[in-house]
C-alpha positions in Angstrom: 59.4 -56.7 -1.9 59.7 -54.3 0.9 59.7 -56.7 3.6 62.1 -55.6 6.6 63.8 -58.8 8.4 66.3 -59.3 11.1 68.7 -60.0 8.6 68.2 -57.3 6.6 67.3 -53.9 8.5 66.7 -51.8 5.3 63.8 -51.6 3.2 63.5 -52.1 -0.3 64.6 -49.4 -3.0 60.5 -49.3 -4.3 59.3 -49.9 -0.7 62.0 -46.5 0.0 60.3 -43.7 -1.2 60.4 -40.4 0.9 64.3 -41.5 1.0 66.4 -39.4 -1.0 67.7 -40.0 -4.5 70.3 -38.3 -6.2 69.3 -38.5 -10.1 72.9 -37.0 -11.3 72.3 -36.4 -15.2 68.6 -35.7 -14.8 68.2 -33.2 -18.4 69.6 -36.2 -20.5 68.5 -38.7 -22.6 68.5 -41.3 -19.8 68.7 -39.2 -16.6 64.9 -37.6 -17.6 63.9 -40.9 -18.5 65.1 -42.3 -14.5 63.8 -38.9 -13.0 60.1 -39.6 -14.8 59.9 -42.9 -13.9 60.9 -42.4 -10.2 58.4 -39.6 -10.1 55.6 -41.8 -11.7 55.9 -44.0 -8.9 55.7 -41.7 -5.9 59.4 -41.1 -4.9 58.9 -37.6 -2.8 62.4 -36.5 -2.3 64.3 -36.9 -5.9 67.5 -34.6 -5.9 68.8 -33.0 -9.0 71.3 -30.8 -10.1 71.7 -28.8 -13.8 75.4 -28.8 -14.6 75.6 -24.7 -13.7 74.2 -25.6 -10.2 77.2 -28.7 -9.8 80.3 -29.1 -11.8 80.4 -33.0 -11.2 84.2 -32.7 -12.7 85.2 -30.8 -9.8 85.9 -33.1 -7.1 84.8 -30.1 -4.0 82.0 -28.8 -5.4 80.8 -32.7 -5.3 82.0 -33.9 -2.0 80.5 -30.6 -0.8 77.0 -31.2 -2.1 77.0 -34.9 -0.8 78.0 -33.6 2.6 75.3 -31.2 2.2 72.1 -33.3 0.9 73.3 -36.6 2.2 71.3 -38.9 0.0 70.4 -42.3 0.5 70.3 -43.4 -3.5 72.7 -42.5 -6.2 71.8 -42.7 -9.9 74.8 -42.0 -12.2 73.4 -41.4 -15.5 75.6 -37.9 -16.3 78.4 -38.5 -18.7 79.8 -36.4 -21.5 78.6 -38.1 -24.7 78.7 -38.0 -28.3 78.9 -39.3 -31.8 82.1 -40.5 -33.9 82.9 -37.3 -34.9 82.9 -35.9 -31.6 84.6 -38.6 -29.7 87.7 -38.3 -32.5 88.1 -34.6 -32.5 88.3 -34.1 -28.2 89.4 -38.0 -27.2 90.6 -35.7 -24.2 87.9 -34.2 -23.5 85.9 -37.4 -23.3 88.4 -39.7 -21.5 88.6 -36.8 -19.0 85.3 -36.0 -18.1 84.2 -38.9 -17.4 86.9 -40.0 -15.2 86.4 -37.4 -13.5 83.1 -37.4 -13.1 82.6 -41.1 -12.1 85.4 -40.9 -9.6 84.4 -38.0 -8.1 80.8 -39.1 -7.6 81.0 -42.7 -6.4 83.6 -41.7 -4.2 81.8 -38.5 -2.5 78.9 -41.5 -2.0 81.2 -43.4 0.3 83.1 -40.7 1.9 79.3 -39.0 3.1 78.3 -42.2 4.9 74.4 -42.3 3.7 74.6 -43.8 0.8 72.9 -47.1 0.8 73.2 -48.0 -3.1 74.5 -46.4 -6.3 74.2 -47.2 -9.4 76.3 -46.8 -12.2 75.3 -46.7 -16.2 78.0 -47.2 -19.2 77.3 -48.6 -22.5 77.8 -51.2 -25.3 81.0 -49.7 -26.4 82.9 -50.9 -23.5 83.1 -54.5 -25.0 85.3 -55.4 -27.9 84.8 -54.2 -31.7 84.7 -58.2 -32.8 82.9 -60.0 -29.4 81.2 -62.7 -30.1 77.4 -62.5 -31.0 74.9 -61.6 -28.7 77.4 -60.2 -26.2 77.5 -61.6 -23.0 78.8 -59.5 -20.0 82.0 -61.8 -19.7 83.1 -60.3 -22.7 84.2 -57.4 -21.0 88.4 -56.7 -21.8 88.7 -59.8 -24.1 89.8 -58.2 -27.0 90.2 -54.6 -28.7 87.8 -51.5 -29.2 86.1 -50.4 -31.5 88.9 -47.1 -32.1 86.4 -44.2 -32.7 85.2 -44.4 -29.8 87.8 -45.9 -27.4 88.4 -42.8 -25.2 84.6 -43.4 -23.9 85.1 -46.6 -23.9 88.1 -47.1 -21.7 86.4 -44.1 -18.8 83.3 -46.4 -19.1 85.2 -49.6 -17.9 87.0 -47.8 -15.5 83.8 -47.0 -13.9 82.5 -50.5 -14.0 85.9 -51.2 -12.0 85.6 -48.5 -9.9 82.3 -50.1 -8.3 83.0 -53.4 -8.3 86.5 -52.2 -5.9 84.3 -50.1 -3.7 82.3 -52.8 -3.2 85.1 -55.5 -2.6 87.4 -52.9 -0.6 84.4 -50.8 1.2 81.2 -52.6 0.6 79.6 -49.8 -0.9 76.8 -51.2 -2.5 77.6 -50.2 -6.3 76.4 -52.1 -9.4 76.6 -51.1 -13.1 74.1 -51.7 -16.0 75.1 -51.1 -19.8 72.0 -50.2 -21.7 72.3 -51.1 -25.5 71.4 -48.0 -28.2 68.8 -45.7 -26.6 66.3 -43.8 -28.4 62.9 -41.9 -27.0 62.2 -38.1 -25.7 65.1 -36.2 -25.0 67.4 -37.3 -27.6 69.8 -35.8 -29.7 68.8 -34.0 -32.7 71.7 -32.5 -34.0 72.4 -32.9 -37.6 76.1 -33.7 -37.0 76.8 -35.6 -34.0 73.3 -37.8 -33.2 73.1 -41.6 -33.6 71.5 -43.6 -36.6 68.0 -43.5 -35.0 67.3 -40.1 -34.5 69.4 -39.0 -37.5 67.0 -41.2 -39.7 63.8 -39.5 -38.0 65.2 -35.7 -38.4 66.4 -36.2 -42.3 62.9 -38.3 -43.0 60.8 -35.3 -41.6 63.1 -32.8 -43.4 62.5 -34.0 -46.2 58.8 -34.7 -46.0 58.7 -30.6 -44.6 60.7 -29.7 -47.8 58.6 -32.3 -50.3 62.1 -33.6 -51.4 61.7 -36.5 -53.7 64.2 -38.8 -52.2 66.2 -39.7 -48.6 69.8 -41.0 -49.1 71.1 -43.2 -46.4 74.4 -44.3 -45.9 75.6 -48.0 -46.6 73.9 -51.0 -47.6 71.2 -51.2 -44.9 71.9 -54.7 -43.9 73.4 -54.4 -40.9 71.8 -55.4 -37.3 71.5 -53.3 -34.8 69.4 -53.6 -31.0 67.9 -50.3 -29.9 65.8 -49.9 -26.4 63.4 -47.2 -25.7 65.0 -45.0 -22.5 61.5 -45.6 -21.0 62.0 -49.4 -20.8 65.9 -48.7 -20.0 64.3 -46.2 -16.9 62.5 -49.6 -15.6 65.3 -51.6 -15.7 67.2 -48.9 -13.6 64.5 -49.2 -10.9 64.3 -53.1 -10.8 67.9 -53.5 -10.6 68.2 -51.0 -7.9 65.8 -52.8 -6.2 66.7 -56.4 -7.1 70.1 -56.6 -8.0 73.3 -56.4 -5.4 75.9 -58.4 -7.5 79.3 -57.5 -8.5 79.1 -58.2 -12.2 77.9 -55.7 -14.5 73.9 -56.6 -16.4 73.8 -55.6 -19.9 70.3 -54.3 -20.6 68.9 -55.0 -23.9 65.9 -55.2 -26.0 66.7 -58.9 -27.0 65.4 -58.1 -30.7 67.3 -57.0 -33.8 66.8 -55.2 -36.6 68.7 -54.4 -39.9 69.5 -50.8 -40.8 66.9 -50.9 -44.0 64.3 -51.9 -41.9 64.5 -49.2 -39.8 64.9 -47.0 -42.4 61.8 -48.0 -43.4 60.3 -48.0 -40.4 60.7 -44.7 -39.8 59.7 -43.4 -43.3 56.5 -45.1 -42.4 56.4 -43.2 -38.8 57.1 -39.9 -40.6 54.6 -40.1 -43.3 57.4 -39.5 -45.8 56.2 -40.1 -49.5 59.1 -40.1 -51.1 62.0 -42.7 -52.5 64.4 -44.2 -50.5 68.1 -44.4 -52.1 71.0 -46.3 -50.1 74.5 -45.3 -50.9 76.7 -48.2 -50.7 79.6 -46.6 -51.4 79.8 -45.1 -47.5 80.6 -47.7 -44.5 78.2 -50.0 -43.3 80.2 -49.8 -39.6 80.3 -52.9 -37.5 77.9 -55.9 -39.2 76.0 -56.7 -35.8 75.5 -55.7 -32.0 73.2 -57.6 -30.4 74.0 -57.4 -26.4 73.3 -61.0 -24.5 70.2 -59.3 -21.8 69.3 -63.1 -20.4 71.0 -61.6 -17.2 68.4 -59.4 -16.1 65.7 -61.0 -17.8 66.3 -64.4 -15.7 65.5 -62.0 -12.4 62.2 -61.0 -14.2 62.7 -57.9 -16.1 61.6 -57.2 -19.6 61.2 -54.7 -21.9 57.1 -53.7 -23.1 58.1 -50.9 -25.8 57.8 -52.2 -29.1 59.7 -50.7 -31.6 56.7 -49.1 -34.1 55.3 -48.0 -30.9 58.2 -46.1 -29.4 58.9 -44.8 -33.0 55.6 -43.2 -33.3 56.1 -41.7 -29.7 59.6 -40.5 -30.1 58.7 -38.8 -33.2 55.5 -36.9 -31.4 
């Protein structure tokens, strides 16, 4: 890696490092995760913006900045996201944003002329509510989506389809990776609108704070679900960028399932709560498995090294 040849005039991504890359998204879940990791290895010139400093909805204010910084690398990892709840009360808000925001950045990177790469990040919602088992990236459009979150869904895919026309019409060299379900530092909290993991780890501390004698948790526990730390996700970002110049998107995945009660579990154990844990089947169980298809990325020699317990025990630190 890092070796210049005739063919070839530009270094590497990791033999690139006083170049400059633009982390947009840097305070999230996955942008901070990108921003640590390209710090940890001795990038000197990493560019971020909070959203008061750059609006990326407002097409100007970006194409301005890119004129401006001229940055060699792109990381897209801002999006507006959220749970169920959120994503059925403001479908407009969601389909919008992130239109615009995708748009406007990966078209500012070709219009300022120094981008060399960019890269894109979506999710596992983009592919159908009933794909077949562990999803492969071909699954993309072959059947419905899952409806509560199909606003996000649909500006996700877009975005996928954005790069791969850049490429085709302008060769700008854009590629997309869709992590599976993220957990780690940074993550959201909220009582309301977080995903299973870190919903499981806030009512399991609550609970241990208050010396309550039992945790409910909603269904029957058995389904499967995939989850990735954002540090192993992070990795995966910097290899691809490095490694990876293809049209198709690369699902990135853990590879390993587990079911709902055994993370429940899990993460009593992580707490240290010392109560009783009651499931009440009477509320959904949601889809019955997700497991994303990662041999992709893992035939170019990336894999993940956070164990589950581990990243547990860290995330909850």
């Amino acid at each position: 890696m890092g070796t210049v040849t005739a063919a070839d005039p530009h270094p590497s991504f990791l033999a690139d490092k006083d170049a400059k890359v633009f982390v947009a998204g840097h305070r999230g879940l996955v942008g901070s995760a990108i921003l640590r990791r390209l710090l940890s290895l001795g990038f000197t010139s990493v560019v971020t913006r909070t959203h008061a400093e750059l609006d990326l909805t407002r097409q100007a204010d970006v194409e301005a900045f890119f004129a401006a910084e001229q940055p060699r690398y792109v990381v897209l990892a801002a999006a507006k996201v959220g749970g169920i709840h959120a994503n059925s009360t403001f479908p407009a808000d969601f389909i919008a944003a992130n239109l615009q925001i995708q748009t406007n950045v990966v078209d500012a990177a070709l219009r300022c002329g120094s981008v060399r790469k960019l890269l894109f990040l979506g999710s596992s919602c983009i592919y159908p509510k009933f794909a077949p088992q562990p999803i492969t990236e071909g699954a993309l459009l072959s059947g419905p989506l899952e409806p509560t979150n199909e606003w996000y869904a649909v500006a996700k895919i877009a975005g996928i389809k954005m790069c791969q026309a850049y490429r085709i019409q302008h060769g700008l060299d854009a590629v997309s990776a869709m992590p599976t379900n993220l957990y780690g530092p940074q993550d959201n909290f909220h009582p309301e609108n977080s995903h299973v993991l870190p919903a499981l780890i806030r009512r399991f501390h609550e609970a241990k704070a208050w010396n309550a004698p039992e945790v409910v948790v909603w269904g029957s526990g058995s389904p499967l679900r995939e989850f990735l730390h954002v540090d192993d996700l992070a990795d995966a970002v910097i290899f691809l960028m490095d490694q990876y110049s293809g049209l198709e998107h690369v699902n990135v995945g853990s590879g390993s399932e587990v079911t709902i009660k055994e993370l429940a579990e899990l993460v009593k154990e992580v707490v240290g709560f010392q109560g009783k844990l009651v499931w009440d089947s009477s509320k959904p169980d949601g889809t019955p498995r997700k497991l994303m298809d990662s041999s992709k990325i893992q035939g170019m020699g990336w894999k993940p090294k956070i164990a589950l317990k581990e990243g547990l025990v860290e995330t909850y630190k």
